[in-house]
N, C-alpha and C positions, 0 to 999 in steps of 0.2 A: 735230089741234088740240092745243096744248101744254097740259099738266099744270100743274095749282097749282103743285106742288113748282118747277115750272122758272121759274115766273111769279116766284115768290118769290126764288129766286137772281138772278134778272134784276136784281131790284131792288134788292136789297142790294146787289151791285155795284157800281149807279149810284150809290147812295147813300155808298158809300165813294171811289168815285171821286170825287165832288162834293167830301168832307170834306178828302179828301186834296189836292186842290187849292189849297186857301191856306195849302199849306205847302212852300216851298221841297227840291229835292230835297237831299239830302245826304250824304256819305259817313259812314260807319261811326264813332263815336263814339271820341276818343283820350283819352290822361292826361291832355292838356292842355285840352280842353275843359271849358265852367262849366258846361254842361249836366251834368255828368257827375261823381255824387257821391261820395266816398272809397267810402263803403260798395260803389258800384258796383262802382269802378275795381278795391277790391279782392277783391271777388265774383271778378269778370273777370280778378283776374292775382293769383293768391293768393304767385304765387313775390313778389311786392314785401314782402309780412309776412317771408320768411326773409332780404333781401336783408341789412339790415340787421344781422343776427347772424350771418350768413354772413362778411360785412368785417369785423365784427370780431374775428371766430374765426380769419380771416385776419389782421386786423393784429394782434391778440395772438400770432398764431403766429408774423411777424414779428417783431416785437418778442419775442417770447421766444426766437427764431433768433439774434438779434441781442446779447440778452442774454448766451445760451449762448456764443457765438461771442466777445464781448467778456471772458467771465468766463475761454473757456478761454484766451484770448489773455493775459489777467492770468496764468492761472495759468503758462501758458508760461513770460511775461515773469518771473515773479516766481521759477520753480525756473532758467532760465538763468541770471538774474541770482545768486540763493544758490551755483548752482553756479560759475558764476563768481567769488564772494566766496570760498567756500569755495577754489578753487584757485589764488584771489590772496594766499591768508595767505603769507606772506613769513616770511624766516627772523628778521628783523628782530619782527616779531609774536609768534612763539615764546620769542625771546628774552625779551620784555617779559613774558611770561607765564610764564614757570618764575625769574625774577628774584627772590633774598633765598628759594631753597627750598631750600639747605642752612643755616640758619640756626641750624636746632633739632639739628645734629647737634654744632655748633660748644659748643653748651653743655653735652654729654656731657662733650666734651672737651676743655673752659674750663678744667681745673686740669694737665693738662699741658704741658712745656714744650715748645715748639718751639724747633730751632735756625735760626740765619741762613742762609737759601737762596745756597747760589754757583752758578749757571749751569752745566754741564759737559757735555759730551757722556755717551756714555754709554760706560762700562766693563766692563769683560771679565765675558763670562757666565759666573755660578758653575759647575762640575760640579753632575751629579748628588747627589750624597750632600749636597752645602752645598745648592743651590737646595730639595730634601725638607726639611731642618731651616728653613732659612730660610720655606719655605711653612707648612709645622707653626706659627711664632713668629706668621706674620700670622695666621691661622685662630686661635690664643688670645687674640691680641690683639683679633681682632672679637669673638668669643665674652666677653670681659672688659667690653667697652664698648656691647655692644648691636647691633650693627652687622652688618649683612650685605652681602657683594655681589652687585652684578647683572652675570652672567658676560657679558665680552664676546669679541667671535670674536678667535680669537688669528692675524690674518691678517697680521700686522705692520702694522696701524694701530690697534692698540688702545687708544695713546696718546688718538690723536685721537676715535676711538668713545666713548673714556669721557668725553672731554672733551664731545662733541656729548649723549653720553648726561645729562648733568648739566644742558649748558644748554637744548638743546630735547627732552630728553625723547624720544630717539631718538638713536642710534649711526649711522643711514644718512645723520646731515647730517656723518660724518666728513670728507667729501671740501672741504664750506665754510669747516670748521674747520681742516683741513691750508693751504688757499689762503689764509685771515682770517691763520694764522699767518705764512705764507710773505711773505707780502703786508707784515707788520708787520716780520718779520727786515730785509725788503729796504729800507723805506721808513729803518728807524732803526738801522742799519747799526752806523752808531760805540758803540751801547750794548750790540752783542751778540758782534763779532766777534773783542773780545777775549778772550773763552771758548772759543773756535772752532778746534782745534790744526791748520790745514788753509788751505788755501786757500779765501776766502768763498765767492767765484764757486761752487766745486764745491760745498761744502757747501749753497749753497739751490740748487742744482739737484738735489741729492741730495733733500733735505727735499720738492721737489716732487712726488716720483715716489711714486704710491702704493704704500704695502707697506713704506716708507721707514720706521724704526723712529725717534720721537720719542726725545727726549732732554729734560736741563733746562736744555735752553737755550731748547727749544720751549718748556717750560713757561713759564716767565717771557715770553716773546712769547705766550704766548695766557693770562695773566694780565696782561699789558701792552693786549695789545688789545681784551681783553673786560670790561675794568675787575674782573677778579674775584681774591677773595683764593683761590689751587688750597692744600686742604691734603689731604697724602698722610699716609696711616697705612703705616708702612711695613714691611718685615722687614729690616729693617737691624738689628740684635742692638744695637747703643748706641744708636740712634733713632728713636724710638717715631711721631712726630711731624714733619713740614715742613711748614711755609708761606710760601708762595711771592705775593707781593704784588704789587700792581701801582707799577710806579715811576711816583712822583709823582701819584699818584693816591687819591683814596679809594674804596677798593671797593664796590660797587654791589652784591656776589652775592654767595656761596662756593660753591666746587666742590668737592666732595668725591670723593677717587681713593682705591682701595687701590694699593699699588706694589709688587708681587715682585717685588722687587730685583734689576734688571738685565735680569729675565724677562718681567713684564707686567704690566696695570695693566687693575684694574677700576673700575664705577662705585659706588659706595656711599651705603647708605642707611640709614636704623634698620630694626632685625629688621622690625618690624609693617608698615612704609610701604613694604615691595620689592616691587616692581613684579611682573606676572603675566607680560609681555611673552616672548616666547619668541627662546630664542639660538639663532644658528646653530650648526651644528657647531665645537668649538672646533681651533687644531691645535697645539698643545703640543709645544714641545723634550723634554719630560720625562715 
């Protein structure tokens, strides 16, 4: 005979079965059901609370990827480009910038006279014992007026170094400077070749050849072609003084050379403004 206990399970049973009856079966409950309330859903799927701060810890991270990526792309852009500007300055740029910077040495030496520049190639190199006295006269003569030089290499273009030294501010643009003048000899020919005891032809091929010892004839052709007034202090025992002018022109600059006479030629500057720059070895006749 069955037991209460089992009588009563019996009937809950049926009685659940009855209830359950007028209710349709149905699957398992999704996001998208209305039955089915936030609080549920996110009971049930708690990863949906971080979803949201997860994308955008990702799109921040994008975007700050993106950021990084654009800033170093600027920064790229921005040092190629400087390096690029920087190794586009031109000599023409130098030029504009060291332009009217012998100005202040000119008024040291506003009361002495200069005589009138004649063009000439260059003349026989003193001996020993005159080129010593002759070097002695220029070194009193800077020491009188202020003036110091900036030694340049004695490689047989020192012409042209001092000349580059004055306008850009560096001797190694001697080589633009030999070509700028070579270039002007050639172009205006009839105003220089009557100073020239030689054959033209030869003489600017000579002029071209580095190591080629300037002269004043070069002078005046790179006073002609660089609009500048060149004034040398010289060791010439009667002439203290030359300047060398541009024809037909009015000068734009001054250069300032010293000239041992026949021997070499530095760049110059007031004692206090000489440059720190370092010389090559020099190679001296004497």
């Amino acid at each position: 005979m069955p037991s209460f206990t089992s009588i009563f399970f019996c009937c809950l049973a049926l009685l659940l079965s009855f209830f359950l009856s007028f209710f349709p079966a149905s699957s398992s409950p999704s996001r998208s059901s209305p039955l089915l309330s936030a609080a549920d859903l996110l009971l049930r799927e708690p990863e949906l609370l971080l979803l949201p701060r997860a994308a955008g810890k990702n799109q921040q991270g994008s975007m700050s990827e993106q950021q990084d990526h654009a800033s170093k792309s600027s920064c790229s852009s921005l040092s190629t480009s400087t390096q690029e500007s920087e190794e586009d300055v031109t000599v023409g740029t130098l030029l504009t910038e060291a332009k009217n910077s012998g100005r202040s040495l000119g008024k040291r030496l506003s009361h002495l006279d200069s005589i009138p520049h004649t063009p000439r190639v260059n003349g026989q190199i003193p001996d020993v014992n005159n080129a010593t006295i002759d070097h002695e006269t220029l070194l009193e003569r800077l020491g009188t007026y202020g003036l110091a030089e900036f030694q340049i290499e004695g490689d047989g273009n020192c012409q042209f170094r001092a000349l580059a030294d004055q306008i850009f501010r560096n001797p190694d643009y001697h080589k633009h400077v030999r070509k700028s003048v070579v270039k002007q000899l050639k172009e205006f020919r009839k105003h220089y070749e009557g100073y020239v005891p030689m054959e033209y032809k030869v003489y600017l091929k000579k002029m071209k050849r580095s190591g080629e010892w300037g002269d004043h004839v070069t002078l005046q052709a790179a006073a002609d072609r660089f609009a500048a007034k060149i004034c040398l202090l010289t060791s010439f025992r009667d002439t203290c003084l030359i300047e060398i002018v541009p024809r037909g022109a009015t000068p734009t600059k001054e250069l300032w050379l010293s000239f041992w006479s026949e021997v070499h030629y530095n760049s110059l500057y007031a004692t206090e403004d000489l440059p720190n720059r370092k010389t090559r070895k020099k190679h001296w006749l004497f």
